[in-house]
C-alpha positions as CSV (number, residue, x, y, z in Angstrom):
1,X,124.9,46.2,11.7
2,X,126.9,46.7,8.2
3,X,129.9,47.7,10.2
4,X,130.2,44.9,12.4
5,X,130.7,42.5,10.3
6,X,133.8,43.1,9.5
7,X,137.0,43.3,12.4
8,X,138.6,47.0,12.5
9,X,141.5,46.0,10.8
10,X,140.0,45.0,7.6
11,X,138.0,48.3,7.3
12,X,139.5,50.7,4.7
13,X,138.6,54.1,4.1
14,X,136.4,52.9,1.2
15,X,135.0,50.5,3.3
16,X,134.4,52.8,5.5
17,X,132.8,55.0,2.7
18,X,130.5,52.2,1.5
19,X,129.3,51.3,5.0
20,X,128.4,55.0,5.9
21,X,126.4,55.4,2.6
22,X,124.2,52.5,3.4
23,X,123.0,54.4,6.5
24,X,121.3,56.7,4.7
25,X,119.7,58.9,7.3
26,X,121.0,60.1,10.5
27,X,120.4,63.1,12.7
28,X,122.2,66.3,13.4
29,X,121.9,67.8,16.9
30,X,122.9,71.1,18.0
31,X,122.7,71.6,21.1
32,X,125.1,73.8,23.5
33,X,125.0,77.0,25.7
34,X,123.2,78.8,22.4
35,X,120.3,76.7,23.2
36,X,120.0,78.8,26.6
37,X,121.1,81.9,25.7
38,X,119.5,82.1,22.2
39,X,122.9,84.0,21.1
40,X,123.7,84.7,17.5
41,X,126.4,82.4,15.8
42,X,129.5,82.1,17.3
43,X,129.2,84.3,20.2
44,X,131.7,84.3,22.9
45,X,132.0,84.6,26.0
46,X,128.6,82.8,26.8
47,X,128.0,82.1,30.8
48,X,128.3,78.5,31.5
49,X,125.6,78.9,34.2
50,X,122.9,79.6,31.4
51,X,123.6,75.7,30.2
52,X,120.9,74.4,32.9
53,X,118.6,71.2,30.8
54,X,116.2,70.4,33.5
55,X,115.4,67.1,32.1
56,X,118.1,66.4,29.5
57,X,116.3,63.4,27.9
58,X,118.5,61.8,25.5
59,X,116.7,58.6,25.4
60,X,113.8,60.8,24.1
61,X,116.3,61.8,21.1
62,X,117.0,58.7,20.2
63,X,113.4,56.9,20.2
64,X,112.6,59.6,17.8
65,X,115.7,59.4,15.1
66,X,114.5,55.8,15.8
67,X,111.1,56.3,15.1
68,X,112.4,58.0,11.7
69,X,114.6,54.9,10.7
70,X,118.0,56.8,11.1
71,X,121.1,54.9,11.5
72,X,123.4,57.4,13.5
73,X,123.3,60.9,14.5
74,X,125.9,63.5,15.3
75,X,126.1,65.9,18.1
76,X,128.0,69.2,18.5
77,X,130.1,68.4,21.5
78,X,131.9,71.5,20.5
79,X,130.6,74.5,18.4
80,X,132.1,78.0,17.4
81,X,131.5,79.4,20.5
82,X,133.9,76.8,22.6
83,X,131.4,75.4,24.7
84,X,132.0,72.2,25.8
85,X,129.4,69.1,26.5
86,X,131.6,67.2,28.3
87,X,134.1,67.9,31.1
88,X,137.5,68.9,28.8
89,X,140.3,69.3,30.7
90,X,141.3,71.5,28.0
91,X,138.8,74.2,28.8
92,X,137.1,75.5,31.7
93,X,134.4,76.6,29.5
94,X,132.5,73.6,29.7
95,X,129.0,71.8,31.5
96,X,131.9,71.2,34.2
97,X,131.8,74.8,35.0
98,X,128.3,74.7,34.9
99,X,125.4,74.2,38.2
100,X,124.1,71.5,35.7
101,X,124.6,68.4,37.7
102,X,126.8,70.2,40.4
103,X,129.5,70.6,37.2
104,X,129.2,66.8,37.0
105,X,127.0,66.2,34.4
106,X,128.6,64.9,30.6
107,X,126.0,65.1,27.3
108,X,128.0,63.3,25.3
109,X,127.7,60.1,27.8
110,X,124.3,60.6,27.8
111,X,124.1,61.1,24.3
112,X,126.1,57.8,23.0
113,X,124.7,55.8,25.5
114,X,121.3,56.5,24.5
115,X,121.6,56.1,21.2
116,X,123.7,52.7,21.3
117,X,120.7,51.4,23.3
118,X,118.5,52.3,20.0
119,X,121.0,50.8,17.7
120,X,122.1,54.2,16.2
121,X,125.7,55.0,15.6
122,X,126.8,58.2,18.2
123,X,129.0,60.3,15.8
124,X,130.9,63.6,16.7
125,X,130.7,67.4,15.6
126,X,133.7,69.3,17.1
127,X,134.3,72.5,16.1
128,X,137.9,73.7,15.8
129,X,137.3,77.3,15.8
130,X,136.6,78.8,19.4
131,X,135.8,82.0,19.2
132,X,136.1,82.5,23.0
133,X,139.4,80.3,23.6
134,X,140.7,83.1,20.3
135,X,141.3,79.8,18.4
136,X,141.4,80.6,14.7
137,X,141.0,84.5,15.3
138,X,145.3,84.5,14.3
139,X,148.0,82.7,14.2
140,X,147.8,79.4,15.2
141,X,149.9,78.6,18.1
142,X,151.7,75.3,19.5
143,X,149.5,75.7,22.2
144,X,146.5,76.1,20.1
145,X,147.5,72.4,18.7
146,X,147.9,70.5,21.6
147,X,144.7,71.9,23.1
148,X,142.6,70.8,19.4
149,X,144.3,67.1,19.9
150,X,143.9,67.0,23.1
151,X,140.4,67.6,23.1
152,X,140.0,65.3,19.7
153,X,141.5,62.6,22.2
154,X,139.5,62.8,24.6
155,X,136.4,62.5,22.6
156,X,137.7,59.4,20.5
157,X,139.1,57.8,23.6
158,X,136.8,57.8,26.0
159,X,133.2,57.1,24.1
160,X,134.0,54.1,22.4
161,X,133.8,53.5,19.1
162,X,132.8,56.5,17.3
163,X,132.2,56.4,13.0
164,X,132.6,60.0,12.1
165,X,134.9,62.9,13.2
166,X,132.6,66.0,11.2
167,X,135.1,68.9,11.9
168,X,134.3,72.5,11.2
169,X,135.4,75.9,11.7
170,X,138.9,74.1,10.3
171,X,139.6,74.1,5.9
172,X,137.2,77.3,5.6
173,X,138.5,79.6,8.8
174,X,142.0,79.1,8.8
175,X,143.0,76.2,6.1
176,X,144.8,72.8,6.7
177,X,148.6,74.1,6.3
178,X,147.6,76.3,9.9
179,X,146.0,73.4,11.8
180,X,147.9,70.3,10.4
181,X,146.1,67.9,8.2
182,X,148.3,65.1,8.4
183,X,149.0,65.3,11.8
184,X,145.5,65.6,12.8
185,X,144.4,62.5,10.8
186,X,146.8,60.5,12.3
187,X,145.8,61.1,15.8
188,X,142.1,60.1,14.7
189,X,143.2,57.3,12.8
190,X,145.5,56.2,15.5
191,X,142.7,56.2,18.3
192,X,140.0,55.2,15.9
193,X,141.4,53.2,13.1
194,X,137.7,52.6,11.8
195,X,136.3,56.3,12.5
196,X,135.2,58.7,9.2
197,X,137.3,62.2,9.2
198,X,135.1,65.0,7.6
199,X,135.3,68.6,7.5
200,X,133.0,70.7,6.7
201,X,135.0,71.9,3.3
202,X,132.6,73.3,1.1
203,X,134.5,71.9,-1.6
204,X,132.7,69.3,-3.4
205,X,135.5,66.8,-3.4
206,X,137.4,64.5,-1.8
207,X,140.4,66.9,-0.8
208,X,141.9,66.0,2.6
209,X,137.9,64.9,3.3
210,X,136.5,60.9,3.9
211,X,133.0,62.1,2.7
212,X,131.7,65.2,0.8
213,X,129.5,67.6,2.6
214,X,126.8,69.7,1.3
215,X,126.0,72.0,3.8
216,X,122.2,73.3,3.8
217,X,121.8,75.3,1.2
218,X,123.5,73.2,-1.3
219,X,122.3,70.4,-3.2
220,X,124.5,66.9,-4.3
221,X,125.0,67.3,-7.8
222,X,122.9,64.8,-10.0
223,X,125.6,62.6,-11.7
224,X,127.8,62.2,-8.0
225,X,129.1,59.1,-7.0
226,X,131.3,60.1,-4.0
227,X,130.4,59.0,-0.9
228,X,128.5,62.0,0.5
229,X,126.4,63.8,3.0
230,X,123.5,66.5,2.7
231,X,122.2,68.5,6.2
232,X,119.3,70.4,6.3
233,X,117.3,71.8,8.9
234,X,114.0,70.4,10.0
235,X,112.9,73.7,11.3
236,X,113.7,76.2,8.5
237,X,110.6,78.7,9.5
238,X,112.2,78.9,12.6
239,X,114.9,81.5,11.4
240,X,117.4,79.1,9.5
241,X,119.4,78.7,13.3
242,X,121.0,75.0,13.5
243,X,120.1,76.0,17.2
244,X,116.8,75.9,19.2
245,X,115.1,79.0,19.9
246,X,111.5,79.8,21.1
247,X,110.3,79.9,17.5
248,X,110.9,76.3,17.3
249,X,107.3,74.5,18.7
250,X,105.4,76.6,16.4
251,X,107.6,76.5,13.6
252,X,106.3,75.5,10.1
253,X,108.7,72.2,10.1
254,X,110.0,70.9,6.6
255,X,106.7,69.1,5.6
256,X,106.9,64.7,5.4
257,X,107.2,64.8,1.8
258,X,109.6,67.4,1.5
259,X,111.7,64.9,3.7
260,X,110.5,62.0,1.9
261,X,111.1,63.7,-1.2
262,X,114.5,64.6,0.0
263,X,115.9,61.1,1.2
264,X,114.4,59.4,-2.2
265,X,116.7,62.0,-4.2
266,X,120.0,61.7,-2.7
267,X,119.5,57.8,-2.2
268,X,120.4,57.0,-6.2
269,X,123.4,59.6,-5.7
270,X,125.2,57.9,-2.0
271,X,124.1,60.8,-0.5
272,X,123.5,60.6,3.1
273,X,120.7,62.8,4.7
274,X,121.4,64.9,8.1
275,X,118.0,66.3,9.3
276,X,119.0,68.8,11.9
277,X,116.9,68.5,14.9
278,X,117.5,70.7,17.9
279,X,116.5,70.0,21.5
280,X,115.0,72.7,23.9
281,X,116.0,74.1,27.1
282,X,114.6,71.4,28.9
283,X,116.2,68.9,27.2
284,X,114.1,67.3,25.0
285,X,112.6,67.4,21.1
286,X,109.7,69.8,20.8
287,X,106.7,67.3,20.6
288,X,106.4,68.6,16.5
289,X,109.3,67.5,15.7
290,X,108.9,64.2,17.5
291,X,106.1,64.0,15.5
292,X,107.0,64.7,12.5
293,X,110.3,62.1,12.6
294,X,107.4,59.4,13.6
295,X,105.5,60.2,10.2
296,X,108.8,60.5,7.8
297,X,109.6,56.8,9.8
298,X,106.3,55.6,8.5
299,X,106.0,57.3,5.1
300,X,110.1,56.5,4.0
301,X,111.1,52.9,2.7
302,X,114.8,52.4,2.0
303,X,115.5,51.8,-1.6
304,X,117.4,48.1,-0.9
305,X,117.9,48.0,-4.5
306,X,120.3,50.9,-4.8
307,X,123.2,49.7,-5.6
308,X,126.7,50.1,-3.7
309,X,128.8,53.2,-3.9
310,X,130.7,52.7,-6.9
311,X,134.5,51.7,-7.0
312,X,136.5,54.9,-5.8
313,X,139.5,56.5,-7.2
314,X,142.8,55.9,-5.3
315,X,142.6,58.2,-2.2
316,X,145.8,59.4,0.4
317,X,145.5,57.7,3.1
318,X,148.3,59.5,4.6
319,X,149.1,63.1,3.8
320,X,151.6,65.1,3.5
321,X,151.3,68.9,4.6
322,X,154.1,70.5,2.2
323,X,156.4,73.5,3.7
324,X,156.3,75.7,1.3
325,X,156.0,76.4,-2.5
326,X,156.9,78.6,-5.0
327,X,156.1,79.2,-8.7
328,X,157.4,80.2,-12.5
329,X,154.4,83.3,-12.1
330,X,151.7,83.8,-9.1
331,X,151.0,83.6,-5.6
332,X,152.2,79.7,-4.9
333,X,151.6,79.7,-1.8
334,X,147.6,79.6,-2.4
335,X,147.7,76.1,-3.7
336,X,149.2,74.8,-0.5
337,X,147.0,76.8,2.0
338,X,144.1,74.7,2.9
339,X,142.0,77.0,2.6
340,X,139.2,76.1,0.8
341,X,138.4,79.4,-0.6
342,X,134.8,80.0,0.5
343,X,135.5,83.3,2.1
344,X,139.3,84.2,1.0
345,X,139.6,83.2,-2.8
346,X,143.4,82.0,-2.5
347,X,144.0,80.4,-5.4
348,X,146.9,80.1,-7.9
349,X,147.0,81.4,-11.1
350,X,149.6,81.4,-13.6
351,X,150.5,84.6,-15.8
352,X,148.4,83.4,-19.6
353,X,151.8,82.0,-21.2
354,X,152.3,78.3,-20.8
355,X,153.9,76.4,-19.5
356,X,154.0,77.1,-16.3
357,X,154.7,75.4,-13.0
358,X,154.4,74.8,-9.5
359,X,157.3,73.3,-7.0
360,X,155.9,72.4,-3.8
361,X,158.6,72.1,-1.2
362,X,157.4,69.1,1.0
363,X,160.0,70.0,4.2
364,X,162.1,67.2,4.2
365,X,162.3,63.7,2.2
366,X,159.7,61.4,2.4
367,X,159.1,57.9,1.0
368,X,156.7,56.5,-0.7
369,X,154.9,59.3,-2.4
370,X,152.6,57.9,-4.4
371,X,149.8,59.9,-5.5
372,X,149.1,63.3,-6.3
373,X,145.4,65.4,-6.0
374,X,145.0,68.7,-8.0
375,X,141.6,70.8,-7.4
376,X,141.0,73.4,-10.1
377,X,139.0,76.7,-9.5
378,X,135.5,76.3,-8.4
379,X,132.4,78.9,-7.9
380,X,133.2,81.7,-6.0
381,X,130.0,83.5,-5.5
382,X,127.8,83.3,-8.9
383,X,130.8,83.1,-10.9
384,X,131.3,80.1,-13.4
385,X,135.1,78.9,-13.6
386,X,136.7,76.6,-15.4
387,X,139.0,79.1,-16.1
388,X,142.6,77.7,-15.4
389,X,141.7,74.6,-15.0
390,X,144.9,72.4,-16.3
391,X,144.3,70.0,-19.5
392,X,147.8,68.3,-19.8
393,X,150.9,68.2,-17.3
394,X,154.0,66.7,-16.5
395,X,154.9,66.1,-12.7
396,X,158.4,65.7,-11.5
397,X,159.9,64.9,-8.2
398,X,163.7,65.6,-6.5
399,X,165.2,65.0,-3.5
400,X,167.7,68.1,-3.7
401,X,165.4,70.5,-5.6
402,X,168.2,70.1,-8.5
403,X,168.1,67.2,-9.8
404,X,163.9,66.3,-11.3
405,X,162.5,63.4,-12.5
406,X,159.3,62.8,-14.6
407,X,157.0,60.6,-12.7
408,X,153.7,61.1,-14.5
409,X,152.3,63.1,-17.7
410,X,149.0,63.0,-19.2
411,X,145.9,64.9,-19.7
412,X,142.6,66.2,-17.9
413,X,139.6,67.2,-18.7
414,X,139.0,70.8,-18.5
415,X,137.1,71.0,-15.8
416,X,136.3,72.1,-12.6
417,X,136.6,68.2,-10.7
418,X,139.2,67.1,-8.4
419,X,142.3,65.3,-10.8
420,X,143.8,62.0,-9.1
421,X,147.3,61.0,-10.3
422,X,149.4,57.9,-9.1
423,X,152.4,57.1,-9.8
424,X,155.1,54.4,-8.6
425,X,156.6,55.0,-5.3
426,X,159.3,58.0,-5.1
427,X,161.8,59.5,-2.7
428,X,161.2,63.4,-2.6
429,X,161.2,66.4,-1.0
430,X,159.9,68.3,-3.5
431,X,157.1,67.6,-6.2
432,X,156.8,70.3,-9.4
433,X,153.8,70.4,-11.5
434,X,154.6,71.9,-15.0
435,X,151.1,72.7,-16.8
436,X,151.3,72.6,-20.6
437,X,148.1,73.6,-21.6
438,X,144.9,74.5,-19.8
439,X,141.3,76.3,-20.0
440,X,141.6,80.1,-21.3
441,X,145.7,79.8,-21.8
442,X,146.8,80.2,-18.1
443,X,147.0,77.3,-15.1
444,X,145.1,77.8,-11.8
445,X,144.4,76.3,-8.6
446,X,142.8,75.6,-5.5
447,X,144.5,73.2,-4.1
448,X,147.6,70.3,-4.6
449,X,147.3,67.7,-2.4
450,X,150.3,65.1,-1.9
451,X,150.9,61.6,-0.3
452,X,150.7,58.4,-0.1
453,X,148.4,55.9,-0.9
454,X,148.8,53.7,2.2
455,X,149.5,54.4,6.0
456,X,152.5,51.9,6.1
């Protein structure tokens, strides 16, 4: 397969990218102790005695994704509610705490085992948020940390080679500043030098993010040309639920052509399509959804004349997560956050006389910064913004927060896309973004992101 032939060391992130894209279809599999207990989202407190598959068939799984030509599929080892598929050390909420197996059965083994034998790529969902471990319901904690990378280790260590990390519960519940970006990349790309890192953002860019995700709902935008990913849900009738429920065998699936229909849309745009399948009780696909994967398989051809995703711009390949910042007017402190604004619109905005600017305080000195993201406002709600969005700039860096130097100045378009500046490597501590002009007379946004182009 695509990825193979190439070793691990030659495979960039936009390698990476390109290879992903050209798997086009893959499945998404929720399955956990929801499954059994038919509990609304991220409940807590669920009893690992109701996880009980009788015949946990995840050969079955994969003949079918099979079936539908998918090239990898992705499984929630860990969703909101903290359950675990496989025996964390971390938790005692887990199928190890279950009578499943005598509390020695593992999903995820089953699951990547399976699916290698079919050819498909295993990937991982894990979700940071626990709502019953109080994870992300305050203040993040050192202990908090360890138990997150100690988990993510576990699950890149002792699979084998897995090609996506799809985090949630992480930039939208309680940001990347809280929960460490840079230091959370690293471990992945330390373990898995040749493993994707997506969370599930909502932002549709490339902030601190190896793909774009549009989460159901949403639709990829006709002119994209980031590598990308679409989920939907095969049983929509069923209640919307990414989890099975007793609706699901006489659910009024997503028809073949709607999926046909789908796949041939977001092909031209690198999209990548997850259909969301969930397994039952027992273990196994509802025989209407095997079914309908095995016509969508017959009634899909790949288009093998798309061509490949298009040359990307520069992208950090290792992060910095600044300290602090402050600015000339506003909240600074919202264009550092993380947060991606879904549910808490932190954003900063300027008072409406320009120019103003932004100093982010990156802790200590680093070297080698090298590149610089800025993400404007985006839709909150049904609101249209461009508002704030910066048209020209100069950026200066300093090692003493005295002394700056201009390291790049130009112009953007006024829009609402994520802007990409390089620049030749500096020593800094601190990076200032002075806006000189922008849409409606005052600077906002989202987020800064700053770092380094490389990992050496």
């Amino acid at each position: 397969m695509f990825f193979s032939k190439f070793p691990v060391s030659a495979q960039t992130t936009e390698f990476l990218q390109r290879a992903f894209t050209e798997l086009r279809f893959g499945m998404f599999i929720h399955y956990g102790i929801l499954t059994f207990t038919g509990a609304p989202w991220a409940t807590p407190n669920q009893d690992p005695d109701k996880f009980f598959p009788k015949h946990l068939n995840c050969e079955q799984w994969a003949e079918a994704a099979a079936e539908a030509k998918m090239k990898f599929a992705i499984l929630t080892t860990k969703h909101h509610d903290g359950f675990c598929l496989w025996n964390s050390k971390y938790s005692k909420n887990s199928v190890a705490s279950s009578h499943w197996k005598n509390g020695k059965g593992d999903v995820v083994r089953e699951f990547v085992n399976a699916f290698r034998r079919h050819n498909i790529y295993p990937c991982f969902y894990y979700s940071i948020w626990d709502n019953t471990a109080g994870i992300g319901n305050g203040p993040i904690t050192y202990d908090n940390i360890k138990v997150i990378e100690g988990q993510i280790t576990e699950l890149l260590r002792n699979y084998g080679r897995i090609k996506m990390l799809f985090i949630d519960g992480w930039s939208w519940k309680m940001g990347h500043l809280a929960v460490p970006y840079d230091k959370i990349r690293a471990l992945v790309k330390k373990i898995q030098p040749g493993c994707l890192l997506v969370d599930n953002t909502h932002l549709q860019c490339l902030y601190e993010n190896d793909m774009v995700h549009f989460e159901a709902g949403g639709a990829c935008p006709e002119d994209n040309t980031l590598p990308a990913l679409q989920s939907e849900l095969i049983n929509k009738d069923s209640g919307d639920d990414w989890f099975w429920d007793t609706r699901v065998p006489e659910a009024k699936l997503a028809s073949t052509k709607d999926i046909v229909d789908t796949l041939q849309y977001l092909e031209p745009k690198w999209c990548t399509f997850i259909l969301n399948c969930p397994p039952n009780c027992d273990g196994s696909l509802d025989s209407n959804i095997v079914e309908r994967l095995n016509e969508v398989g017959k009634a899909w051809i790949p288009d093998a004349k798309r061509p490949p995703l298009p040359k990307q711009a520069k992208f950090i390949e290792k992060p910095v997560m600044p300290d602090s910042a402050w600015a000339t007017s506003g909240i600074a402190k919202n264009a550092i956050d993380g947060i991606n604004d879904r549910y808490y619109y932190s954003v900063w905005q300027s008072d409406s006389s320009l120019p103003q600017s932004i100093t982010i305080d990156l802790g200590k000195k680093y070297k080698g910064i090298s590149i610089l993201n800025y993400v404007p406002k985006y839709k909150v709600k049904a609101t249209p913004v461009d508002e704030g969005s910066i048209e020209s700039y100069i950026i200066y860096s300093s090692e003493d927060n005295k002394t700056f130097t201009k390291i790049a100045a130009g112009k953007w378009d006024g829009d609402t896309k994520m802007k990409v500046v390089t620049f030749p490597p500096v020593t800094a501590r601190y990076i200032k973004v002075s806006a000189l002009s922008a849409v409606n007379g005052y600077a906002a946004a989202t987020e800064f992101e700053i770092g380094m182009e490389n990992l050496k």
